[in-house]
C-alpha positions in Angstrom: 84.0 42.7 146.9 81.2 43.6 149.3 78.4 44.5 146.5 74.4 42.8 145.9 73.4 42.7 142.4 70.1 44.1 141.6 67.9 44.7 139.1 68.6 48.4 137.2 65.8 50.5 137.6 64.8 53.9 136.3 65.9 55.5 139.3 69.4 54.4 139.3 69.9 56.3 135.9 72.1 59.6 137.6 74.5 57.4 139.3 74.4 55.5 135.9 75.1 58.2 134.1 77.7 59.3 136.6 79.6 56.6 136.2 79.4 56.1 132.7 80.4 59.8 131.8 83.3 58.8 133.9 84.0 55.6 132.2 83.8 55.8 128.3 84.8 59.2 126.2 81.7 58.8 124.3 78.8 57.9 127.1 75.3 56.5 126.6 72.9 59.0 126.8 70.5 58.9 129.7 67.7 58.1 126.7 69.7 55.5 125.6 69.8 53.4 129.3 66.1 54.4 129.3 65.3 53.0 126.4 67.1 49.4 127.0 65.1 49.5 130.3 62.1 49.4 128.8 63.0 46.4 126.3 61.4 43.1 127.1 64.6 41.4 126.0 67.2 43.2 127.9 68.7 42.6 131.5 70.1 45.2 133.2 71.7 44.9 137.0 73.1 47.0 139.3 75.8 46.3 140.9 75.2 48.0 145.2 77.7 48.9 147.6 76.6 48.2 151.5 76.4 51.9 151.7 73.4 51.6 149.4 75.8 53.5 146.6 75.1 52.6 142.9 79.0 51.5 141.8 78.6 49.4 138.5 76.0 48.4 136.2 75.6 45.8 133.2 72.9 46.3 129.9 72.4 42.8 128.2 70.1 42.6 125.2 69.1 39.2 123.5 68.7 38.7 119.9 67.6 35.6 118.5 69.1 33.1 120.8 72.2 34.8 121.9 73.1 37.2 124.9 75.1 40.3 123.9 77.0 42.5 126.6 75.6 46.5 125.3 77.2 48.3 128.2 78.8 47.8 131.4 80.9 49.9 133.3 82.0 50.1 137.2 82.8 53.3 139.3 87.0 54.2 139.1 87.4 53.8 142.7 85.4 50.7 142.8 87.2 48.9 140.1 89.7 46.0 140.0 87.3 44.3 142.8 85.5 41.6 140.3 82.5 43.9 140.3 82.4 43.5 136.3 83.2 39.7 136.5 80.6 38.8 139.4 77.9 40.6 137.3 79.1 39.0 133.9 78.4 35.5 136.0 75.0 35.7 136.9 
């Protein structure tokens, strides 16, 4: 896996959505990534290929005292690399 995590920012949300319409038969809408952005109780990271290319992405929100996964989703090609796991761990 040769990826940096990051922060997700507002203007990662086209390669989000890229690989989210690609990933789930019901997506997220671009609102809806906005929208848990702007929370002061979610995380959201991004995980980066070398080439600077968005390829996988994780939305936690907390409630209470627990962490709950609300999206994560990794790039077809890029999967099966522990992209999803290594974000999962931080």
């Amino acid at each position: 896996m040769n990826v940096t995590l990051r922060r997700l920012t507002l203007s990662d949300l086209d390669d989000v959505e890229r690989i989210e319409r690609a990933s789930y038969p019901t997506p997220w809408s671009r609102s809806m990534f906005a929208g848990e952005l702007a929370k002061p109780s979610s995380l959201s990271l991004a995980a980066v290929a070398a080439t600077g290319e968005l390829v996988g992405y994780l939305v936690l929100s907390r409630y209470v005292d627990a962490w709950h996964v609300m999206n994560l989703a990794v790039d077809p090609a890029w999967r099966r690399q522990g992209i999803a796991s290594a974000m999962l761990e931080q």
